[in-house]
C-alpha positions in Angstrom: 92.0 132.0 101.5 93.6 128.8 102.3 96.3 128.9 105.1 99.2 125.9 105.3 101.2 125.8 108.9 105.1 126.0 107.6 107.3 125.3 110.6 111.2 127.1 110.3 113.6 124.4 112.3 117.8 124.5 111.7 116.7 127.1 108.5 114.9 124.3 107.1 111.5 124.6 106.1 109.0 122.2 106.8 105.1 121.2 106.3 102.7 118.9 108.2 101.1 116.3 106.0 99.3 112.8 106.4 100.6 109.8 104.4 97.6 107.6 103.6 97.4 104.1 102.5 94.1 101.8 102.7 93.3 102.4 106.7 96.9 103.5 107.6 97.7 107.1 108.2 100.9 108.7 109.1 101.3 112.4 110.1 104.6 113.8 109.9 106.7 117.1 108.9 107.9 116.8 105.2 110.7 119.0 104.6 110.0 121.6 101.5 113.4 120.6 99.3 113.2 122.3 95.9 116.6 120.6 94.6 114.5 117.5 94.4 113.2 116.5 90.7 110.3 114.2 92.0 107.2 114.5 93.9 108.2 112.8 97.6 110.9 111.7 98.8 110.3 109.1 102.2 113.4 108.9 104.1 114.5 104.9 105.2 113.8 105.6 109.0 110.5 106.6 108.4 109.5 104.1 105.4 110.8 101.3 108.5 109.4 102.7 111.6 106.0 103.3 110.1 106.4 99.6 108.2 105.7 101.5 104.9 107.7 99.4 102.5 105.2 96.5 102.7 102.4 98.6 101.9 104.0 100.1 99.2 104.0 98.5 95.6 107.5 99.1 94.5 106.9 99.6 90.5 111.0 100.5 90.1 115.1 100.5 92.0 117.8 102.8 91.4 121.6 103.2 92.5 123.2 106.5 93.3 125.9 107.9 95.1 125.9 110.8 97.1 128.2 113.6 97.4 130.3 111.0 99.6 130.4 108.4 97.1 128.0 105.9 99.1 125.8 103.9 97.4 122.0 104.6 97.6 119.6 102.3 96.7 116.4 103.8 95.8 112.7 102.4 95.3 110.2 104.1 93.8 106.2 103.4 94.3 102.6 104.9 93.7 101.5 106.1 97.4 97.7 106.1 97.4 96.8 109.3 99.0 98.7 112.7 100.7 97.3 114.9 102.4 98.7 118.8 103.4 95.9 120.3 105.2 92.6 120.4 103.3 94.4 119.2 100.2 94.1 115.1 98.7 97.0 113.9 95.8 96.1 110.6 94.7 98.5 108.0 93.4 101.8 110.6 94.3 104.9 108.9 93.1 107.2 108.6 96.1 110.7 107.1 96.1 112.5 106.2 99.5 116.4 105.3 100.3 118.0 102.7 101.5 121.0 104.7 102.4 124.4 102.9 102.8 124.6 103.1 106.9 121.1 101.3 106.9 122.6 98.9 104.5 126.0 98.6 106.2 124.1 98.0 109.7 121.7 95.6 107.6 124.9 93.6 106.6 126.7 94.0 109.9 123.0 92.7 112.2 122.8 89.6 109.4 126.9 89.0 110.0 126.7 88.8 114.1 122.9 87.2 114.5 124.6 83.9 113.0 127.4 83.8 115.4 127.2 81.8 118.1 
């Protein structure tokens, strides 16, 4: 028998797991989210504080709107390998957000690093 850790937090569910890509690996808790029609979903904080979105081949973009009506800008890409516990997926597709407070603060860091 194969066990997996599951960790409860808020009433969320959650698994560890280890993105992989060429001699980069990144553990973190990936939420278990069934309304979700892909494989992965990266959020934008951890695609930019891990430096992901260089490493990534983006092979597509999308725009949605959320529930508030803001504008998400997704990207999709191949990762190379995933780990949860014992188990390897190879070439998972993944998509990540650029959600519209990362873009607003984007917009507003470009606006006041040129004023003088």
């Amino acid at each position: 028998m194969i066990q997996i850790q599951l960790d409860y937090e808020n009433g969320f569910m959650f698994i560890p797991a280890t993105v992989i890509i060429d001699s980069i690996q990144v553990e973190d808790k990936f939420l278990i989210y069934t309304g979700y029609s892909k494989s992965l979903l990266l959020d934008d904080s951890f695609v930019a504080s891990n430096s992901l979105s260089e490493q990534l081949e983006v092979t597509s973009e999308s725009e949605l709107k959320d529930s508030f009506g803001n504008m998400l800008k997704t990207k999709s890409a191949l990762l190379p390998q995933f780990k949860i516990g014992a188990f390897s997926f190879d070439n998972v597709k993944v998509s990540f957000l650029r959600s519209a407070q990362s873009t607003k603060d984007e917009c507003l860091k470009n606006k006041y690093s040129k004023t003088v």
